[in-house]
N, C-alpha and C positions, 0 to 999 in steps of 0.2 A: 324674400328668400335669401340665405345664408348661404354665399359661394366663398370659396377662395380666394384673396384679396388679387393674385398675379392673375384670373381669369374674369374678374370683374374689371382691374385696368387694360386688360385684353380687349375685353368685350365694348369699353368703351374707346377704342383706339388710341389710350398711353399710347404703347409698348407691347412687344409681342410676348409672348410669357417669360419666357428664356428671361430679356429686358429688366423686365416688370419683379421680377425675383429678385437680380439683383438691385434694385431699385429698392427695394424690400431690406436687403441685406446693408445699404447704404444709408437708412434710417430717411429716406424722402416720403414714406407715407406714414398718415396716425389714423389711427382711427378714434374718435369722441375723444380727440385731442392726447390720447397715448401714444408712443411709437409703435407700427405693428412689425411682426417678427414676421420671418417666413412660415407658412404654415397656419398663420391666425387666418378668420374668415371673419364676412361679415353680412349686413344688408345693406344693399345702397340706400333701399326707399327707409330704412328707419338709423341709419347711423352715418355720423358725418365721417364722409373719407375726405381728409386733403392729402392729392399732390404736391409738396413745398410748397406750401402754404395755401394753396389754391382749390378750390371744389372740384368736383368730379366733372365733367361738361354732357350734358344732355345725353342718353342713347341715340348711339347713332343706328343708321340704316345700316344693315348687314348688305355687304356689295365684294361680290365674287367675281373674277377676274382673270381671265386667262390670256398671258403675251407671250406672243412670239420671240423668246429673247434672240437676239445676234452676237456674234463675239465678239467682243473684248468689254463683256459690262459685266460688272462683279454682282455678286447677291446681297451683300451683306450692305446694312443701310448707312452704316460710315466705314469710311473707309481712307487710314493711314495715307495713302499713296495718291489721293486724290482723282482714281480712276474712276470712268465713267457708271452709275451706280443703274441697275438696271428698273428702281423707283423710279425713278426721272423718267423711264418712257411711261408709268402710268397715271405720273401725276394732274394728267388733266382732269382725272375720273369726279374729281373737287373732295375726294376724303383720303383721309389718311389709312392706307392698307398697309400689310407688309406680305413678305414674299414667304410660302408656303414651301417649305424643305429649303434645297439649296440646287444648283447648276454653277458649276463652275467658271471663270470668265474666260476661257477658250471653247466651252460648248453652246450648244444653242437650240432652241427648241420651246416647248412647253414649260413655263414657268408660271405658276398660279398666284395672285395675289389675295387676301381679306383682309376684313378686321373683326370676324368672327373666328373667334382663339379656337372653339370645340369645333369646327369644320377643319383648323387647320391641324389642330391634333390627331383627328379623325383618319388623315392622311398620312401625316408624318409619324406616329406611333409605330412602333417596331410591332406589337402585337397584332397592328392591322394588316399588316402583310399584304400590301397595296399593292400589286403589278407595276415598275417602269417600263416600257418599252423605247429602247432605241435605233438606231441608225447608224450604224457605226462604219466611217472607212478607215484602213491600216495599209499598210504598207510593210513589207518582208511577208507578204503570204508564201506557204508552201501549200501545197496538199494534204490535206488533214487539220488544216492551222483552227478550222473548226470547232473539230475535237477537242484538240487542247486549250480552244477558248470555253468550253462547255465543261472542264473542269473545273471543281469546287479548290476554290484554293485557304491560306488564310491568307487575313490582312489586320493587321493591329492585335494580333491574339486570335481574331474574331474569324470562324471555318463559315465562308460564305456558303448559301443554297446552292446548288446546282442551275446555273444559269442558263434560259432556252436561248438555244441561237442557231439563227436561220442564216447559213451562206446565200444572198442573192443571185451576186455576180463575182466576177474573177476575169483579171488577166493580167497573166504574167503574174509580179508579185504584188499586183495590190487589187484589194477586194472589198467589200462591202458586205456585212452583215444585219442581221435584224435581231437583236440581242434584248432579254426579258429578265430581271433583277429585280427580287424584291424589297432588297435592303439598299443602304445608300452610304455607303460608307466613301471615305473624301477619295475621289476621283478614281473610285471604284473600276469603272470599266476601264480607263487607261490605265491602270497597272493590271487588269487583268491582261491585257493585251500585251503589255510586255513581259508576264506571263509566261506567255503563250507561245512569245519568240518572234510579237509583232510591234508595228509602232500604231497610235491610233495618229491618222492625220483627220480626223475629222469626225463630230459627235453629236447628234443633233437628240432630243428627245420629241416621239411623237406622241406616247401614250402616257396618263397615270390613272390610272383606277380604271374606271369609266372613262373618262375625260379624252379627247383626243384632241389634236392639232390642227388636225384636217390640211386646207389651203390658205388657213390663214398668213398673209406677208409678213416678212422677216420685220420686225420692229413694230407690227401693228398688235392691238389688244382687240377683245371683245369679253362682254360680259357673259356670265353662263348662263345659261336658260333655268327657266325653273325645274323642268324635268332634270337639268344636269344637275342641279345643286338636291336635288332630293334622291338621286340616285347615290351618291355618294355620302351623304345624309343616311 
């Protein structure tokens, strides 16, 4: 069957698509020994793909993956500054996944890994309109500070949804909320919160879609179950 050249190197764990595009754009794949362009498709079982110079490598196992990320590990799978990358706590899993959206490297929480590209799109597409739920503590709370975190603000051009959020607890001026965003825009909730007229000291993510956190330990992984990867499927 005839897919898209950046979701079939997806699908066999190159590169995540994003990657895999420019990868495309850098003139590393041919296909039946042409170079292909962004946008060409092909079949694996009837046309030769090389990676720089190399064959496709076997379909792998589709392996789903949810960690507990901790702070101070970045998302992104290189990284300039040689910080701690937060693949490295799933690397024993023995396949090459990548990391499903993004969490920034002072938050922590639910971070999903694959190397199935349409699961990971399925999630991260703007049209899906995927639930985050977070955990969010601040500090400079007032009374009301709430409210004005539950307004719709912009951010990059971009009039974010109406974001649900739950006051927990409160004292004095620092509080905890339970805050639900369906877009992800880069460090969305802390600038919402400064915003707001708060500072966020602390950010954890428990929810995305279906998917939860649960009690899983800060640095540890598990794999999803069948029933979670078909709910979200």
């Amino acid at each position: 069957m005839r897919e898209r050249l950046q979701k079939i190197l997806s699908g066999r764990g190159i590169a995540s698509r994003r990657k895999a595009e420019q990868m495309l754009q850098d003139g590393q794949i041919t296909v039946n020994g042409v170079p292909a362009v962004l946008g060409d498709a092909a079949d694996p079982e009837l046309d030769e793909i090389l990676v720089n110079g190399q064959p496709l490598p076997e379909q792998q196992r589709s392996v789903y993956i949810l960690l507990n990320k901790p702070r101070g590990y970045v998302t992104t799978l290189s990284d300039e500054k040689g910080r701690p990358n937060a693949a490295q706590l799933v690397s024993d899993c023995g396949t090459r996944v990548y990391p499903v959206g993004r969490l920034d490297m002072d938050s922590e929480g639910l971070l999903l890994f694959t190397n199935d590209g349409a699961f990971a799109n399925g999630l991260t597409h703007p049209k899906q309109e995927v639930e985050k739920v977070y955990e969010v503590w601040v500090s400079g709370y007032q009374p009301g500070g709430e409210e004005r975190l539950a307004r719709p603000i912009v951010l990059d051009g971009y009039r974010i949804r109406p974001p649900k959020v739950v006051l927990l607890s409160a004292n004095g001026d620092k509080a905890k909320f339970r805050v639900t965003i369906h877009e992800g825009r880069n460090r969305q909730i802390r600038r919402m919160c400064v915003s707001a007229g708060m500072r966020c000291t602390r950010l954890r993510r428990i929810q995305e879609g279906t998917l939860r956190l649960g009690n899983l330990p800060c640095g540890a992984w598990r794999y999803l179950t069948a029933e979670e990867v078909a709910k979200v499927k």
